[in-house]
N, C-alpha and C positions, 0 to 999 in steps of 0.2 A: 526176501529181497523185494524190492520194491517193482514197481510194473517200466518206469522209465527207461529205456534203452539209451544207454551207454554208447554203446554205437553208431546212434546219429551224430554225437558230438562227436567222436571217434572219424568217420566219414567226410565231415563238414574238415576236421583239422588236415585230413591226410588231401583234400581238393585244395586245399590251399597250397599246400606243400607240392603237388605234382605241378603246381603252377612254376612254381621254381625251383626246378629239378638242380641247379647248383645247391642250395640251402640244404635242402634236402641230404645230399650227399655229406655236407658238412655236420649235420646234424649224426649220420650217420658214425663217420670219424670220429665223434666227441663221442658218442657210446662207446662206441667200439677203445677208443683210448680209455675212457674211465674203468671199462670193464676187465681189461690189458691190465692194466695198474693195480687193481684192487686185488686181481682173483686169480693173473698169469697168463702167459700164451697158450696151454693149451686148451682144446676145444674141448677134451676128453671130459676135462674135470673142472672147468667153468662154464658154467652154464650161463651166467650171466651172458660174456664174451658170443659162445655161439648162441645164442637167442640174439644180439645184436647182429652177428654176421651173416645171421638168415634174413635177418628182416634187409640189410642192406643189399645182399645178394637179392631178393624179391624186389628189392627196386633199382637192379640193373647194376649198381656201382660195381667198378671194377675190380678183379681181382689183386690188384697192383695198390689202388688205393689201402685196403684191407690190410695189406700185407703191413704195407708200411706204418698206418696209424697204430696197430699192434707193436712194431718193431721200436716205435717213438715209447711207446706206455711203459716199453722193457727195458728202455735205455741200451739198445743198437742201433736206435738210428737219433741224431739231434733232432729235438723241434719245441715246441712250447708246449708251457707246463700248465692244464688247467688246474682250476678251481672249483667243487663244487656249492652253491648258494641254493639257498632257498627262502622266499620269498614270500609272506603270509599276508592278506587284506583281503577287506572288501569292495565288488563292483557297487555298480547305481542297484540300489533297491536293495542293499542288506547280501547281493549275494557272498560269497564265502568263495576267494580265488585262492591258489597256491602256487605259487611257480617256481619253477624248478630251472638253474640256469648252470652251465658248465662254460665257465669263462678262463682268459688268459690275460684279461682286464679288466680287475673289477669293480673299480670306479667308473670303467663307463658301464659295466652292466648294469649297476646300483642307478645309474642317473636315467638310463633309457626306463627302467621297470618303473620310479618312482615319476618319470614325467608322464607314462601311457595312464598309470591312477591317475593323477592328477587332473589328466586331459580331457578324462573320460569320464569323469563324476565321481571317482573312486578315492579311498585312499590305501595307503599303508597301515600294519599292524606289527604287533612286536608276536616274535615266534613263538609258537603255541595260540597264537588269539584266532584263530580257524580250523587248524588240522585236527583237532580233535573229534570236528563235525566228519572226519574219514575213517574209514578202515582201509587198512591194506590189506590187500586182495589179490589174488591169480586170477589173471580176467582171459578167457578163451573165445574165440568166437569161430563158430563154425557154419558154415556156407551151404545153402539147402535150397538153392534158388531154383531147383525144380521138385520142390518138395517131396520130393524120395525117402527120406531119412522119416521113418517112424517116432513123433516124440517119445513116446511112453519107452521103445529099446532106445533110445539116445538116452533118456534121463535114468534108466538102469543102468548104462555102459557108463555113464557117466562117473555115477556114484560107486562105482564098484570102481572105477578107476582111483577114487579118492577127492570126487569133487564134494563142493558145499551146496550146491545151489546150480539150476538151469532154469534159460528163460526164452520161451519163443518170440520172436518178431522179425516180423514181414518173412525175409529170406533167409535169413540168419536165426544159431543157436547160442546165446551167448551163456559162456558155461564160467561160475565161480568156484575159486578153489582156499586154502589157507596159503598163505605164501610157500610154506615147506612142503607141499602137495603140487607147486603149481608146475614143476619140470615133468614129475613124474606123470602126472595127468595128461601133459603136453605129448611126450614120450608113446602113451598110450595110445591117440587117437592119431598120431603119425603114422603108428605102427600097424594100424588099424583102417588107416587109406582113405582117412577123414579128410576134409580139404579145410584145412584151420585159415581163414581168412587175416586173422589177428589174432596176438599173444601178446602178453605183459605182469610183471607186478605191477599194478596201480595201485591209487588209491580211490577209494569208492565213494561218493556222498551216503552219509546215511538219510537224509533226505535231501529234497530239492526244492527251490525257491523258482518260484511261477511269478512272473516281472507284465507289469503293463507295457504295451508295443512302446510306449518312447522309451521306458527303461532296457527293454531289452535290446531296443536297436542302441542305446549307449553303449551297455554290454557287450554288443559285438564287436562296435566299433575299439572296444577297450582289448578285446582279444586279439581283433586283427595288428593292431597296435603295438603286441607285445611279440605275436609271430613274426613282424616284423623284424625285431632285433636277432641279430646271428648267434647271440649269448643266449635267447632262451631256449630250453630242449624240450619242457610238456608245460602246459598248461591245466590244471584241475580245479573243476568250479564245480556249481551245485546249482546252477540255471538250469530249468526245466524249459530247454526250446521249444516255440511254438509250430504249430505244424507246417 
């Protein structure tokens, strides 16, 4: 794996988000529905669903909320019906974006993602013209902010649990898994009284693009841009943030 930490962009996305704690929530809801939908109410035997309803519970949403966006996904309760899109280009400087949208309309989703390219030096691509620059990955990150945690038994416990790869930085252990590994790995360090700061299947750059300060202040701006819309739910690029 490469030396770049994942987690600063990681950090940088979720400060945004706690900026506006309604989005956030809704954001929430659109997992949690898509994962309802695809995989069933229960917790037992989707993983997807309870990996979304841990992260929404970690950021206070209600339990009512919860109940109900599951209840819509099952068809017991009315509500609207998303869609999932995804979205392939480059920013200013060649980087390589993906986004990823769960909408209930999605001509305005299409028109919001293609005017933030637009706006921001970027443009659109036809699917497949970037994701192949990713892997999908079980991405972990685990919380060592008083440096307690021994790398060398972390990166054993690790790999015996069935990960791919670990990587120290600053306070954090960010731990890679193959998709089909990444519950049970999860499962592991829970059970094990890890404090897991963040979890997900992502997708990983296999490298990264290093921007000159105006291109990367474009770049952000072209981010910020996109978090702004209510239809997008992750963002994945291959900008190498500057310190």
């Amino acid at each position: 794996m490469a030396g770049h930490s994942k987690w600063k962009n990681i950090q940088r996305r979720k400060n945004a988000q706690d900026a506006k704690k309604g989005k956030v929530f809704m954001r929430h809801a659109k997992d949690i529905y898509i994962a309802a939908k695809l995989g069933g109410s229960d917790l037992n035997t989707n993983a997807a669903l309870r990996t979304a309803v841990e992260k929404a519970k970690a950021d206070n949403m209600p339990n009512d909320n919860i109940e109900r966006n599951i209840k819509k996904a099952t068809g017991t309760l009315d509500g609207a019906s998303y869609e999932e899109i995804t979205y392939e280009g480059y920013g200013p400087g060649g980087v390589a974006v993906i986004v990823h949208v769960l909408t209930d309309n999605k001509n305005r989703a299409a028109a919001e993602v293609r005017h933030a390219f637009k706006k921001n030096g970027g443009n659109l691509g036809e699917n497949g013209s970037v994701s192949f620059m990713f892997d999908r990955k079980g991405y972990i990150v685990i919380a060592n902010q008083d440096g307690s945690i021994d790398e060398d038994e972390l990166t054993l416990a690790a790999l015996e649990a069935g990960a791919e790869d670990i990587e120290s930085h600053d306070d954090v252990y960010e731990i890679y898994t193959i998709p089909e590994q990444y519950q049970e790995v999860v499962d592991y360090f829970l059970q094990n009284d890890y404090e897991i700061v963040d979890s997900e299947v992502t997708l990983i750059p296999q490298n990264y693009n290093k921007l000159s300060d105006e291109d990367e202040e474009k770049m952000m701006s072209l981010l910020d841009t996109l978090e702004e819309s209510e239809d997008v739910q992750d963002i994945h690029h291959n900008l190498e943030t500057s310190e």
